[in-house]
MDTraj code that builds the backbone (N, CA, C; nanometers):
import mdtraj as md
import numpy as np

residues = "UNK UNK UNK UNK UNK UNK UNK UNK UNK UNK UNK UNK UNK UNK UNK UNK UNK UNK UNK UNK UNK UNK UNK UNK UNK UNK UNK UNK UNK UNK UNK UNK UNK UNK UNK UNK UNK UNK UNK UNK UNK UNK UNK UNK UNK UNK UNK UNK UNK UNK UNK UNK UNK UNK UNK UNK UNK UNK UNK UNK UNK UNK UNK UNK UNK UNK UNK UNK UNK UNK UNK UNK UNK UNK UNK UNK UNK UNK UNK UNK UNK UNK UNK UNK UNK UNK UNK UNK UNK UNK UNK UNK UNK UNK UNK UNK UNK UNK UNK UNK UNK UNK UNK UNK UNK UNK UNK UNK UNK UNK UNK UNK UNK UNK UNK UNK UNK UNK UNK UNK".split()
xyz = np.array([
    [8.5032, 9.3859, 9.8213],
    [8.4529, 9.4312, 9.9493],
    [8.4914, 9.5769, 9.9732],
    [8.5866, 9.5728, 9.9179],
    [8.6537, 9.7600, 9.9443],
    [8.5694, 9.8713, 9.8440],
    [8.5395, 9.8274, 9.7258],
    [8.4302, 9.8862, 9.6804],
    [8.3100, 9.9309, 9.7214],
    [8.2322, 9.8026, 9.7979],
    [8.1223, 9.8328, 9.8656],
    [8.1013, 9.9204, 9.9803],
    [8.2456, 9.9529, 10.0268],
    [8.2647, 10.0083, 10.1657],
    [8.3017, 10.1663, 10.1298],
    [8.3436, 10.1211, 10.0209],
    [8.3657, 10.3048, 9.9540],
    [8.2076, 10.3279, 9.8835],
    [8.1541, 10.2621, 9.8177],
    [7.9915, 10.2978, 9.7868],
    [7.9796, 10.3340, 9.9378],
    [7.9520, 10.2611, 10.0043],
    [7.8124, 10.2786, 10.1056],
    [7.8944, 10.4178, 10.2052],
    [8.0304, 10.4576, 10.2302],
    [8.1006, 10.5747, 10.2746],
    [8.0198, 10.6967, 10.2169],
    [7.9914, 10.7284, 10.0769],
    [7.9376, 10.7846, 9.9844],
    [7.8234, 10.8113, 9.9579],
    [7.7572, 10.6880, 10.0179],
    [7.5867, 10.7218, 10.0227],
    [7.5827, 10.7361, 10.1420],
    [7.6344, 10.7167, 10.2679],
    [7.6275, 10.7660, 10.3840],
    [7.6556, 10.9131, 10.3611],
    [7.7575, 10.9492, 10.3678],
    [7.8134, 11.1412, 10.3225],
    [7.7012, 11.1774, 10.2535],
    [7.5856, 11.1401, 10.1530],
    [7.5044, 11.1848, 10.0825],
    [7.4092, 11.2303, 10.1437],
    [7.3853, 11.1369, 10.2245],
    [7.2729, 11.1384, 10.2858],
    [7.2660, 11.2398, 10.4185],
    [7.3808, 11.2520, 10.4688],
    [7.4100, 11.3776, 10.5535],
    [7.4056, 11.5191, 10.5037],
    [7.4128, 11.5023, 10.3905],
    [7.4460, 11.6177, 10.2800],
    [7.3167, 11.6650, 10.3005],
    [7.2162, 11.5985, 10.2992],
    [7.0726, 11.5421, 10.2479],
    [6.9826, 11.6723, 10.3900],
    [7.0451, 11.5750, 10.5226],
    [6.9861, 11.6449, 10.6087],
    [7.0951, 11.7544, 10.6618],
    [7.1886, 11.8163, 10.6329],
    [7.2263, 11.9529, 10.6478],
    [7.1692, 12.0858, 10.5701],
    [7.1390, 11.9917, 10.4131],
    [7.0262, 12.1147, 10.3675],
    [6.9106, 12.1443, 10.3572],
    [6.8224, 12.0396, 10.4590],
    [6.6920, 12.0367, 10.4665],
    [6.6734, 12.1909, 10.4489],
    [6.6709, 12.2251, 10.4948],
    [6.5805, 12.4162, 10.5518],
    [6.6216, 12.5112, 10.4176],
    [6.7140, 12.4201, 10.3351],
    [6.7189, 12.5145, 10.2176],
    [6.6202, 12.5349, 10.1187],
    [6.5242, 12.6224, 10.1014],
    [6.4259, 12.6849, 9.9488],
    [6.4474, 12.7121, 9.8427],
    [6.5462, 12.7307, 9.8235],
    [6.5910, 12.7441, 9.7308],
    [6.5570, 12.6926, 9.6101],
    [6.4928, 12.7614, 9.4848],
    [6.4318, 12.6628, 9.3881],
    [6.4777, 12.7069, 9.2646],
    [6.5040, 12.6205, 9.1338],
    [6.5939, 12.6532, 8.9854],
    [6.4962, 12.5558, 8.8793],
    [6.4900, 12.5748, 8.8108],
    [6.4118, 12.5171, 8.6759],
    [6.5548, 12.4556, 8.6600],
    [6.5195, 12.3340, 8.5811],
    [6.5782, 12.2230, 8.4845],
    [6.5440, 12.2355, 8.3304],
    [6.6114, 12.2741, 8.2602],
    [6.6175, 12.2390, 8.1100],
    [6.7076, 12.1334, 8.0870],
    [6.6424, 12.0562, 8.0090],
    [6.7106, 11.9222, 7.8950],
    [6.6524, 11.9162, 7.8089],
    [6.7161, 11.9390, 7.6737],
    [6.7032, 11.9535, 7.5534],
    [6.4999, 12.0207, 7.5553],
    [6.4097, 11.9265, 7.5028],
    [6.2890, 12.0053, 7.5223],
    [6.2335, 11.9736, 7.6363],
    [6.2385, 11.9384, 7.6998],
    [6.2050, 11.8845, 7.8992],
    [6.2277, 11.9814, 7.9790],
    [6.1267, 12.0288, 8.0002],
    [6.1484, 12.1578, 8.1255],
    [6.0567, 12.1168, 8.2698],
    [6.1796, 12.1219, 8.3765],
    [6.0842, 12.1210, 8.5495],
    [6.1044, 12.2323, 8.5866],
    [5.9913, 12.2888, 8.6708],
    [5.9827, 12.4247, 8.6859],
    [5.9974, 12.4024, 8.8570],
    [6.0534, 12.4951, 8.9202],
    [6.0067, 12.4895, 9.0814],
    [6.1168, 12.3855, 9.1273],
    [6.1967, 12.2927, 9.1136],
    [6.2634, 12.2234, 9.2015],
    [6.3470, 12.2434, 9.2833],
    [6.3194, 12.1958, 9.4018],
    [6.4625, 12.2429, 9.5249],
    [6.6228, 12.1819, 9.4435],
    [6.6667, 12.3390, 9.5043],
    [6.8226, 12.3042, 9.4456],
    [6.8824, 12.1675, 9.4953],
    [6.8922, 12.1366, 9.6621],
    [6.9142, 12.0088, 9.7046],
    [6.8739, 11.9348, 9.6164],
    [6.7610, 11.9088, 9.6041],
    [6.7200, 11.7437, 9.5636],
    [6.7985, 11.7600, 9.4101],
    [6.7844, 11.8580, 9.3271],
    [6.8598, 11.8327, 9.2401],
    [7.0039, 11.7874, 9.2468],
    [7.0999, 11.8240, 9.3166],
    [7.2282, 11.8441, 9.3648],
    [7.2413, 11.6995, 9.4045],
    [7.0983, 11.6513, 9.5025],
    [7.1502, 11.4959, 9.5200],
    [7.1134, 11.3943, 9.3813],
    [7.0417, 11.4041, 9.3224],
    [7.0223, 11.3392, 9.2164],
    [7.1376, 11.3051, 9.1051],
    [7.1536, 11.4598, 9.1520],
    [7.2903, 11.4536, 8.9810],
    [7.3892, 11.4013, 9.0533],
    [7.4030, 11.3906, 9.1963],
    [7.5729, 11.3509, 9.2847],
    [7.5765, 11.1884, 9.2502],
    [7.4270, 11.0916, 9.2940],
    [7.3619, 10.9747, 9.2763],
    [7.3777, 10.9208, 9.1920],
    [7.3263, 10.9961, 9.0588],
    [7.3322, 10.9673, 8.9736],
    [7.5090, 10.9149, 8.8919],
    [7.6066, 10.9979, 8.9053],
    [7.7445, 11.0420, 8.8986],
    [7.7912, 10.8849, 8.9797],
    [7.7858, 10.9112, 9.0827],
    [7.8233, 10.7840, 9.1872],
    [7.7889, 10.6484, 9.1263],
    [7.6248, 10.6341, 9.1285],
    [7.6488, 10.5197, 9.0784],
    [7.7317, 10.4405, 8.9127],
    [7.7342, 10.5611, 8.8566],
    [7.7753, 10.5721, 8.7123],
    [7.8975, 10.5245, 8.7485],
    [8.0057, 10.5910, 8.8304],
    [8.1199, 10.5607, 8.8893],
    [8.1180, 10.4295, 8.9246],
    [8.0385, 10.3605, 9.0322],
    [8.0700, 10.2286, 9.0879],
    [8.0374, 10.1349, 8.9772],
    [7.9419, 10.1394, 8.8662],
    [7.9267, 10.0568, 8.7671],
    [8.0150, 10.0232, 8.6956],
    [8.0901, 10.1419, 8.6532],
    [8.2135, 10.1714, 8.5765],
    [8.3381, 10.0580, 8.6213],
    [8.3863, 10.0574, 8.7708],
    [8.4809, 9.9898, 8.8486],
    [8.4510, 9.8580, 8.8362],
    [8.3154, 9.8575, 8.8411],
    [8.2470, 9.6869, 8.8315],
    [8.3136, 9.6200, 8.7341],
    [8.2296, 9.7240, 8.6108],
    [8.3122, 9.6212, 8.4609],
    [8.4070, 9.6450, 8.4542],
    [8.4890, 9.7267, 8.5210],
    [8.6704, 9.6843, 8.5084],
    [8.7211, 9.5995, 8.5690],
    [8.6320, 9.5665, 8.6924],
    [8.6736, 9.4629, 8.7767],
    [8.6817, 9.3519, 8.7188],
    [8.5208, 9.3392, 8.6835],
    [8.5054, 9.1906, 8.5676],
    [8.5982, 9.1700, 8.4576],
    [8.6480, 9.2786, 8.4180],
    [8.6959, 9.2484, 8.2866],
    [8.8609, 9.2099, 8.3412],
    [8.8750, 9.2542, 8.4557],
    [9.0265, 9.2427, 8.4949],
    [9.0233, 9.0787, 8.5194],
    [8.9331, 9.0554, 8.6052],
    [8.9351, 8.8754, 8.6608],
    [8.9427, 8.8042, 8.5175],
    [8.8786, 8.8704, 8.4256],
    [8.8329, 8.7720, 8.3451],
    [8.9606, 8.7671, 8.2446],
    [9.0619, 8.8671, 8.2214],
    [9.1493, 8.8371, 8.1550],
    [9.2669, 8.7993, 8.2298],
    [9.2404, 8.7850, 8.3846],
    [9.3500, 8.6930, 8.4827],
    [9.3418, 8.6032, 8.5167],
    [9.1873, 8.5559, 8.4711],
    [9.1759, 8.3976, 8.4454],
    [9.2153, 8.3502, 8.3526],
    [9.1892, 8.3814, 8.2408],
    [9.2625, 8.3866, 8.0769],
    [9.4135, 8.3258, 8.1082],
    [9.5110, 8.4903, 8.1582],
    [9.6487, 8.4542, 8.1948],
    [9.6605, 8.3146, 8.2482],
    [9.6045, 8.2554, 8.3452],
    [9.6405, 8.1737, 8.4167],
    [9.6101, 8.0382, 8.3994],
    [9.5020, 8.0577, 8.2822],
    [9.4634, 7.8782, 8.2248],
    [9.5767, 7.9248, 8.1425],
    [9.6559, 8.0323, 8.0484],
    [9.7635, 8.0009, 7.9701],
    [9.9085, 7.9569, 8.0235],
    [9.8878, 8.0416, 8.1744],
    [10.0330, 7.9653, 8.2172],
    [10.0189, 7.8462, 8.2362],
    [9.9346, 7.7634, 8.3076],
    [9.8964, 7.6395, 8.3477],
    [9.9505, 7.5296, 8.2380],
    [9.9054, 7.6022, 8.0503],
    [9.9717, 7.4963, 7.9789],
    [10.0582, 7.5129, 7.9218],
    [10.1864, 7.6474, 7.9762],
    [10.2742, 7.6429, 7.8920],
    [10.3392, 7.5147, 8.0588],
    [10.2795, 7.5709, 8.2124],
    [10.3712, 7.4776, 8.2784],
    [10.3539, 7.3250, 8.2353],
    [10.2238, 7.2460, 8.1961],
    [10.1846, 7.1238, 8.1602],
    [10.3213, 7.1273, 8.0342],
    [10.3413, 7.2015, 7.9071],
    [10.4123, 7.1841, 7.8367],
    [10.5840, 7.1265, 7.9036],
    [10.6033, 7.2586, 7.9670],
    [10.7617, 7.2599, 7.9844],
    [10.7449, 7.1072, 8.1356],
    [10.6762, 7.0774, 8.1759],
    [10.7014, 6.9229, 8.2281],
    [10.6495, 6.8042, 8.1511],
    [10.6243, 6.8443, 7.9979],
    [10.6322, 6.7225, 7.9612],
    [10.7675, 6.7401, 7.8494],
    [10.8259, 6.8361, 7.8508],
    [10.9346, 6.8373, 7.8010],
    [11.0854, 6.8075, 7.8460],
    [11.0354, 6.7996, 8.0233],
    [11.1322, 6.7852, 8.1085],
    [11.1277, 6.6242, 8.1125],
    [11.0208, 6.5539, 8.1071],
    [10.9812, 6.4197, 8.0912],
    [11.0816, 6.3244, 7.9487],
    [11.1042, 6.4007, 7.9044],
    [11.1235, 6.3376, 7.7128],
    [11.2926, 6.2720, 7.7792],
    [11.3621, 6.1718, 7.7107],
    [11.4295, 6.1045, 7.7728],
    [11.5687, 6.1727, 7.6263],
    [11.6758, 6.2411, 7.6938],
    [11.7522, 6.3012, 7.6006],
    [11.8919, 6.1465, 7.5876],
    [11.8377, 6.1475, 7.4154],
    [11.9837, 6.0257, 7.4211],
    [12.1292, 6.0852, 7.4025],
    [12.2018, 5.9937, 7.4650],
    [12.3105, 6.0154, 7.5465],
    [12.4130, 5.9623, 7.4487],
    [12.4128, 5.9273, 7.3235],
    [12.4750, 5.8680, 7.2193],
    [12.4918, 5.9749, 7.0648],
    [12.3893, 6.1166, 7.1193],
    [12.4299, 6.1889, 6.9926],
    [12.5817, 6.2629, 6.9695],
    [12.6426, 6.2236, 6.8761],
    [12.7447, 6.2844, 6.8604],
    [12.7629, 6.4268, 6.7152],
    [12.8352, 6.5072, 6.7550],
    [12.8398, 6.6490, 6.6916],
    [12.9509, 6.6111, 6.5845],
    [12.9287, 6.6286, 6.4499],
    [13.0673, 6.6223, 6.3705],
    [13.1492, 6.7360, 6.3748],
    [13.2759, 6.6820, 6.3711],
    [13.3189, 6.8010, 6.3631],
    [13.2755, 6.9447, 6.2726],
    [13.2228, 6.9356, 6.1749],
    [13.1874, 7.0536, 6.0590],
    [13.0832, 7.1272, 6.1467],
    [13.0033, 7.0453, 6.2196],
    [12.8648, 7.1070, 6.2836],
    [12.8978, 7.1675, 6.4133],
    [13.0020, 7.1087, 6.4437],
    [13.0248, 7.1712, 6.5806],
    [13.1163, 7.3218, 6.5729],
    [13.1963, 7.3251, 6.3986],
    [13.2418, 7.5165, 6.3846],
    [13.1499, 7.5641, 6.3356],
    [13.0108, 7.4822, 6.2787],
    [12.9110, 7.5994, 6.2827],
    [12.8487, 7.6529, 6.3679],
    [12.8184, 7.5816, 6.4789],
    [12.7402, 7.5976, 6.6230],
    [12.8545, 7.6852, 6.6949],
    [12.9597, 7.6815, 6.7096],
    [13.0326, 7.7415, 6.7216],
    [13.0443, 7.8692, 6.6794],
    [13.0719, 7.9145, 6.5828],
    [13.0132, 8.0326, 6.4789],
    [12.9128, 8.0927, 6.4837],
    [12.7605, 8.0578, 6.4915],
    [12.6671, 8.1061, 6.5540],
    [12.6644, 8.1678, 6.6414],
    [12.7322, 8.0805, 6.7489],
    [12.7427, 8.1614, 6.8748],
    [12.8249, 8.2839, 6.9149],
    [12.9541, 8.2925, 6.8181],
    [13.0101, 8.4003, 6.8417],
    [12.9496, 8.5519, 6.7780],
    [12.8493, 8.5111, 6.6267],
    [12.8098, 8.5857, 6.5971],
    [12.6897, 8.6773, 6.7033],
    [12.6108, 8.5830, 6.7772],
    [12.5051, 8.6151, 6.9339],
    [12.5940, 8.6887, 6.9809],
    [12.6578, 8.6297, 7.0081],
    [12.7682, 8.6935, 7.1112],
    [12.8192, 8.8645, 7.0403],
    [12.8414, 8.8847, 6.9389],
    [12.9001, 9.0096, 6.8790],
    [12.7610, 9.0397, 6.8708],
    [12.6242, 9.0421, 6.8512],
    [12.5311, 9.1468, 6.8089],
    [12.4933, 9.1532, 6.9291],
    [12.5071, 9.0781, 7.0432],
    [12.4392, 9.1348, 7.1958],
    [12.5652, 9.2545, 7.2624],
    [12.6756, 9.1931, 7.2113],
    [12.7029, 9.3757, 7.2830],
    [12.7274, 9.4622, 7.2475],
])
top = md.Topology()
chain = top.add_chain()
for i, resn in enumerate(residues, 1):
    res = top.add_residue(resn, chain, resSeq=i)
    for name in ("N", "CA", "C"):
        top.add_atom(name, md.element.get_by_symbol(name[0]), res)
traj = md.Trajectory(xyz[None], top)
């Protein structure tokens, strides 16, 4: 909605533009590549190329817009199944009977001090 309100701000201002230079005569030839207009009011050119520019601009915002939703929809069906994951992991029933041998428990042990020495 804030887009549309900045377009139509823009073609409003244009269009004022439009009738402040009515009374101007002012006339310039157009060359493009072999395309030649002879005689055209500077205005109307001036609004064409502004028009032209503008809408190029609001098109531009469009497909960023789209492309933004569309990869924040993306994000959000992926969080959805890492959350489906981590509650069915919270679900899993942890048995209460595993025991650590001693040998495994100075390696786990050991591990950890080594974490511990490369994090600081």
């Amino acid at each position: 909605m804030k887009l549309l309100k900045i377009f139509l701000l823009i073609l409003f201002n244009l269009i004022i533009i439009v009738f402040m230079t009515q009374n101007s005569v002012e006339r310039v030839d157009i060359h493009f590549f072999n395309y030649t207009i002879q005689g055209s009011y500077l205005n109307v050119v001036l609004l064409v190329t502004t028009l032209f520019g503008v809408i190029a601009g609001f098109l531009a915002s469009v497909f960023v817009i789209f492309s933004y939703k569309t990869h924040m929809k993306s994000l959000q069906n992926k969080n959805q199944q890492l959350m489906d994951e981590l509650n069915n992991l919270r679900n899993v029933a942890i048995d209460d009977n595993y025991d650590i041998e001693d040998g495994e428990y100075w390696i786990w042990n050991f591990y950890f001090y080594i974490l511990l020495w490369e994090l600081r």
